[in-house]
N, C-alpha and C positions, 0 to 999 in steps of 0.2 A: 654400506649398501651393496648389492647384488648387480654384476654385471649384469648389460643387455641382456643376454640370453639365458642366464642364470635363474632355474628355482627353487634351489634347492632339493629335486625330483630324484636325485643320486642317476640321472643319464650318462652316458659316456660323456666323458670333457669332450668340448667344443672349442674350435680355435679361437682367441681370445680374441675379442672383438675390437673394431678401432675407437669406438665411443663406449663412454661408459656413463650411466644413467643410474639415476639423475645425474644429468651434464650441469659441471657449475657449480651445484648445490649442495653443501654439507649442512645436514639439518640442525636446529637448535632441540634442545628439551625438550621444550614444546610441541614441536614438529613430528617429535618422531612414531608418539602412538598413533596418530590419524592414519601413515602410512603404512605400521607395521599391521592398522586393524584389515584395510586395504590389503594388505601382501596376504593376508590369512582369509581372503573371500569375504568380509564383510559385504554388508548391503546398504546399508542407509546411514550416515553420520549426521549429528547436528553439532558444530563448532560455536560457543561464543565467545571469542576473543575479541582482546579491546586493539583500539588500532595502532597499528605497525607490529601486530605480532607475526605480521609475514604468513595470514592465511589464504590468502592468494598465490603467493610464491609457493606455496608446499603443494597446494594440491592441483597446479599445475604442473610441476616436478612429479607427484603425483602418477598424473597422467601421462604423461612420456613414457614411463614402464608399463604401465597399463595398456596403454594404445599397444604397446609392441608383443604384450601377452596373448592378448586376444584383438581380432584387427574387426576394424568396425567404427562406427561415429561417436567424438567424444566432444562434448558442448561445456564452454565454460561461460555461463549465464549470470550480468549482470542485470537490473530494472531496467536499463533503455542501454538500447544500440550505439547511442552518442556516451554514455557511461565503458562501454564495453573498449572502445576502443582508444578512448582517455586512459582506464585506469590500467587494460594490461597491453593493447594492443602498441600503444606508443609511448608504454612505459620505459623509463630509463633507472638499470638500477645504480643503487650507491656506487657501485664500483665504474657508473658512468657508460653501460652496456646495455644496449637494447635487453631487455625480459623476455621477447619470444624469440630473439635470434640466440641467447645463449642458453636458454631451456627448450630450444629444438634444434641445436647444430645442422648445420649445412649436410653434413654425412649423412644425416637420416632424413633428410629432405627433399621431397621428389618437386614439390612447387609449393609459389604462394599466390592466392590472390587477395589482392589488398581492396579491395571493393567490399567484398561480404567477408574478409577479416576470417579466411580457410586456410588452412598448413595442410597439405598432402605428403605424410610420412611417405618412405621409401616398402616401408613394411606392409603400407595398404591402407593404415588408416587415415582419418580426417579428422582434424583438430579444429572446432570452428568456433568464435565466438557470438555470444547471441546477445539480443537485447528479449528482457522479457516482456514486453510491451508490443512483441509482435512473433511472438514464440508461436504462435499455432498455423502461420503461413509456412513453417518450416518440419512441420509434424511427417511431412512423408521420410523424411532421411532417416528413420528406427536408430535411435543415438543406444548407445551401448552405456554412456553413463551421463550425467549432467551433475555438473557444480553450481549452486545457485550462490554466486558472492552478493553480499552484502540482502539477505535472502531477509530481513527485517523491513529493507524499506522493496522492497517486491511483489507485484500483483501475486498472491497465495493461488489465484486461477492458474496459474502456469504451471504448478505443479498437478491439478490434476487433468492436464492435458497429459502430463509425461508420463506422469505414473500409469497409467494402463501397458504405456510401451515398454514399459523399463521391467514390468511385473511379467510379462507375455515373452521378453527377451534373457528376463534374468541378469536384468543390469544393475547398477550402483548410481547411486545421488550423494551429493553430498550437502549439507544447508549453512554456510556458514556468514556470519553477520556480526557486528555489534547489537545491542537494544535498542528497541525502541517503543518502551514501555511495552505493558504487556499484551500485545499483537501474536498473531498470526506465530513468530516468529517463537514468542514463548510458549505457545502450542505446539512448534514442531520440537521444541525441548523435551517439553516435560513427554512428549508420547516417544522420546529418545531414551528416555531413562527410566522408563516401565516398562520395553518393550523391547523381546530376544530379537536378535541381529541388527538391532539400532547400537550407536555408541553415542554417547552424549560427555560433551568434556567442554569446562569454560573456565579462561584462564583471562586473569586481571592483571592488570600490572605489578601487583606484589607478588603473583606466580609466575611471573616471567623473570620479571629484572629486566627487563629490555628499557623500562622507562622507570625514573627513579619518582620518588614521592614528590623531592625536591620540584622535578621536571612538571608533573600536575599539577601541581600548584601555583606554577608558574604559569602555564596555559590560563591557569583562572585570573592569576591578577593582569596577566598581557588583553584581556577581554573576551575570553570563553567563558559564556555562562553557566553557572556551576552544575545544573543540573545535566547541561548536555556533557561538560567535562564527568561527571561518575556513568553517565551512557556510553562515552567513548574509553573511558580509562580502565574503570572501573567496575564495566558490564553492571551497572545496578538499574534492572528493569524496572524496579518501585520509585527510578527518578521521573520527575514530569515529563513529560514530552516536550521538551522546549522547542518551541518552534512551532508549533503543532496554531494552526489558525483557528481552530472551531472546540479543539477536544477538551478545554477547562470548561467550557459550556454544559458540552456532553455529559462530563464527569457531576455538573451541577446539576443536570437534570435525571442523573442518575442516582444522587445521594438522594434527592429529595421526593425519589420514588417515582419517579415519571417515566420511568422503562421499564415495564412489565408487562403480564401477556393477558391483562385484564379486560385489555380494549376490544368494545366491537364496533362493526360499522354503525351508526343511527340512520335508518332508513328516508328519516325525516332533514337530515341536517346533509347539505351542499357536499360533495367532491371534484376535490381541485388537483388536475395532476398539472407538475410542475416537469422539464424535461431538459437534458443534455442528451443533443445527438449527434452520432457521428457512424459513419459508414464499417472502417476497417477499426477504429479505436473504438472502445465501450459505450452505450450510451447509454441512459439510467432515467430510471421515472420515478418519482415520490408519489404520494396516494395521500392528499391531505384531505380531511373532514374539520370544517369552522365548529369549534363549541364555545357557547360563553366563555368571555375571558383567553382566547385562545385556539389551540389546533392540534389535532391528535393526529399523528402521521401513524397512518395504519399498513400501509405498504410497500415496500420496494422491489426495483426492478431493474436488473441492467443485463447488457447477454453483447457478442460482440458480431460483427461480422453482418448484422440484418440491416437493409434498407426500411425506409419508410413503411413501404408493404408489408412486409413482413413486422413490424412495430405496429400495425393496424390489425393484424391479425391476431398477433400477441396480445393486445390488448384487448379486444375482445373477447379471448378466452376466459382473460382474467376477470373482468365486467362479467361474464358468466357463471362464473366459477364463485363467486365471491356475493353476486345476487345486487349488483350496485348498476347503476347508470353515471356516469362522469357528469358534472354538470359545467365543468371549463379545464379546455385543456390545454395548456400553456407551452410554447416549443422557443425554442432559445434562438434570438436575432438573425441567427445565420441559418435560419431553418430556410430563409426564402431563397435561397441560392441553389439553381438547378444544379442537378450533379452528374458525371461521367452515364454514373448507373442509372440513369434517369432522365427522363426528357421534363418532367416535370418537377418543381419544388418538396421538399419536407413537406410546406403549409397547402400543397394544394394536394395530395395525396390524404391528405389527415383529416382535408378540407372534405374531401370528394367521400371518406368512409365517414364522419361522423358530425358534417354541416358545421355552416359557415358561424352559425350561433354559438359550437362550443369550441371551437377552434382560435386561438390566439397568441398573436407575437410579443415574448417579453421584450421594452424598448432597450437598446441599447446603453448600457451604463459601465461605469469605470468598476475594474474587482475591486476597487476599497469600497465603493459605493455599496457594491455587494455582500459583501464582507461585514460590511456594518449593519445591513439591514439583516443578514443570520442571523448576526449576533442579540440584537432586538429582538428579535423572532424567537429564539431557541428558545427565549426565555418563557413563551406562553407556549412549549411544545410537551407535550407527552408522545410516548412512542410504543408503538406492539414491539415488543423486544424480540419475539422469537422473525416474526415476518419482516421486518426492517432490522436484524442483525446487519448485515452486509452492508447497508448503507450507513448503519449507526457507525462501521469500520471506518467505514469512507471517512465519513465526519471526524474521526479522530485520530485517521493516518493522514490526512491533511496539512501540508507544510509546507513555512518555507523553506528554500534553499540553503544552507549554511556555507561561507564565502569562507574558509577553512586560512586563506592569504590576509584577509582582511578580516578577521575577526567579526565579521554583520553577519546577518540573517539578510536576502534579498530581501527588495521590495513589494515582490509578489509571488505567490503559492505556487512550489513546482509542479511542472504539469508530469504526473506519474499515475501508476492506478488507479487513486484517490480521487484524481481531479473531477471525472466526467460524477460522480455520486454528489463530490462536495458542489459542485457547480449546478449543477440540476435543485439543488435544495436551495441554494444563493440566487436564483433564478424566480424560485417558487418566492422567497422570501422578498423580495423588491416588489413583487404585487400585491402582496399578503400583508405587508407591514402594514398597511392602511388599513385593515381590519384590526391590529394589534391597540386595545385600548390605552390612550393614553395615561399619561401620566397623575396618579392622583395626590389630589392636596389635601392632607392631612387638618382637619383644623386645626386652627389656632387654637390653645387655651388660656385665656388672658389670666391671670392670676393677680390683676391688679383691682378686677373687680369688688367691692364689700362683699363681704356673706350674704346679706342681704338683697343681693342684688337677681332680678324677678326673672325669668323665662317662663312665657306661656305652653300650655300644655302644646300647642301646634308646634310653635316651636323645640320642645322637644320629641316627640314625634318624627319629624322631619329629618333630626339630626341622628335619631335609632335608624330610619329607611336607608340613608346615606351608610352609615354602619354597617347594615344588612348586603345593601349592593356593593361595596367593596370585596365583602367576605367570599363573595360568587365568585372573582377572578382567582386564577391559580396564585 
């Protein structure tokens, strides 16, 4: 690699610098195109490597050279802030060395503060890392490049908060991740590998050699379930989503045709919104309509940053725009808690725009509680595919946690971009399951009877009606 100051430009030599950069780091294989695409002005990357191929290590290294080429704010972005500062901030590597103290040496170090997790090179720039779960409080700082790690399990909103700034400044991104089936994340692929100044490159474990066959295999009989192990090893995005709370639902309601953009509203049939709200984090509305046999989710809705007021207004629009009146509108336990920004409640703002008759608190209940009553639900749901895309996401990026020391999945769905959509629908669904027809019982067919044996015309009659009303339910 190229010293500090070095670009190859044929400038008069320079006296030789006291650091040389990347500090620490001799690339593998692997490693080495992403940087040289980088040395050559690339623009956008998308990496899918499986884990421990050290794509965090690289294109922090990376950035060291970059920060010093051109001086300016360099953001290395994982999904949440408590992520950020577990996986690099107070990382330690094999060799037993803090990861940002030996990929930014003291020599080119002007300060650090360990509160928002900032390195003040000596050369001018700022090294900071982010969580993206709160990435747009930080929009004034014009970042010169952003790395989105582990950019699979990632609100995909974050990026187009950056991307105007990055296109305006002429900066770099890079997207790199394991799968996690085909999300967001194999969209920023596949527009990697059709598309000039993009690089797209994904490397498994048989292109590395960094982990041997033996070694995955082993992960599966130690208690890694095998579809997460070809997710993590093996980058194979057509494995399930293991983990995933709601999305084999999704997927079922998808094979069997229930997400398409066939649906309209029935002017004549009830709407029920269902809701997750939250001030600074995302809060998300469903748009349910009851039809025999079940529920057509015709809209969704989530946006960040707006108080109650503002979600009154918004809704509005939508109720105008759409030509519908709400007939109940659902807000989540913790709606009745005054807030900073507000002297008054969620419920009494939503009260005060659209009366006390269609206004109401879903009761407090356990997420398995909830959780089970989707699952019940999903089953009677058709979906507008194009107008409920987003939340249809939500529902199938949905997960739990994987306990990577202990081989589990936690006990309950991590809270990341997913949660406020999937929760607002888990919300709707604990009301709504009371509408979900039960269970039918198939008759009997005795076969012990004679041939001969008599049924009146009523009686059969009766048992064609039964027939018929089955056949109504999806």
């Amino acid at each position: 690699m190229r010293d500090l100051l070095g670009d190859g430009s044929g400038a008069p030599p320079r006296p030789k610098p006291d650091v040389i950069l990347p500090h620490g780091f001799t690339p593998r294989a692997n490693q080495r195109p992403v940087m040289a695409f980088f040395d050559r002005g690339g623009k956008r990357y998308s990496g899918i490597w499986h884990r421990r191929a050290g794509k965090d290590r690289v294109m922090l290294a990376q950035v060291s050279k970059m920060a010093h080429r051109r001086v300016g704010t360099y953001w290395h972005c994982l999904p949440t802030l408590k992520q950020a500062r577990k996986v690099i901030w107070d990382a330690i590597t094999k060799e037993g060395e803090k990861l940002i103290d030996i990929t930014f040496p003291k020599r080119i170090v002007k300060g650090m503060r360990e509160d928002d997790m900032k390195i003040e090179l000596t050369c001018g720039s700022i090294i900071q890392l982010m969580g993206a779960d709160n990435i747009e409080s930080n929009l004034g700082a014009n970042p010169l490049h952003v790395t989105f790690s582990e950019w699979a399990l990632t609100d995909p909103q974050a990026w187009n908060y950056i991307r105007p700034i990055l296109r305006e400044n002429d900066g770099t991104a890079a997207f790199i991740t394991t799968p996690r089936g085909y999300n967001h994340a194999y969209d920023t692929h596949e527009i990697a590998k059709h598309n000039a100044g993009w690089m797209a490159e994904t490397y498994s474990i048989y292109d590395t050699g960094i982990i041997t066959h033996e070694e995955y295999l082993e992960e599966i009989a130690t208690g890694m379930p095998e579809e997460l192990a070809r997710q993590e090893y093996l980058v194979d995005f057509s494995a399930a989503n293991v983990g995933s709370v709601l999305g084999r639902h999704v997927e079922e309601a998808e094979k069997a045709g229930r997400i398409h953009d066939g649906y309209a509203y029935d002017p004549l049939a009830e709407v029920v919104l269902s809701s997750d709200i939250g001030f600074r984090d995302a809060a998300a509305f469903w748009f349910w309509q009851l039809r025999p046999g079940g529920f057509e989710l015709m809209d969704y809705d989530e946006a960040r940053g707006l108080d109650a007021d503002d979600w009154c207004d918004r809704l509005e629009a939508h109720f105008k725009a759409r030509g519908i009146a709400p007939t109940k509108i659902w807000l989540p336990h913790d709606a009745r808690v005054k807030t900073f920004q507000s002297k008054h409640s969620a419920v009494e703002r939503f009260i005060t725009r659209f009366g006390a008759a269609r206004v109401s608190v879903v009761p407090q209940v356990k997420v398995a509680d909830r959780i089970n009553a989707a699952r019940v639900v999903l089953r009677r749901c058709a979906f507008h595919k194009s107008h409920c895309a987003v939340g249809l996401r939500m529902l199938r990026d949905w997960h739990y946690d994987w306990d990577d020391e202990a081989k589990v999945f936690g006990r309950e769905p991590e809270h990341d971009y997913a949660s406020h959509g999937a929760d607002s629908f888990t919300y709707g669904s604990v009301i709504l399951q009371e509408a979900v027809p039960k269970a039918e019982v198939k008759p009997v067919l005795d076969y012990g009877h004679p041939a001969h044996h008599a049924f009146t015309l009523d009686q059969l009659w009766e048992l064609r009606s039964e027939s018929q009303q089955r056949k109504k339910h999806f």
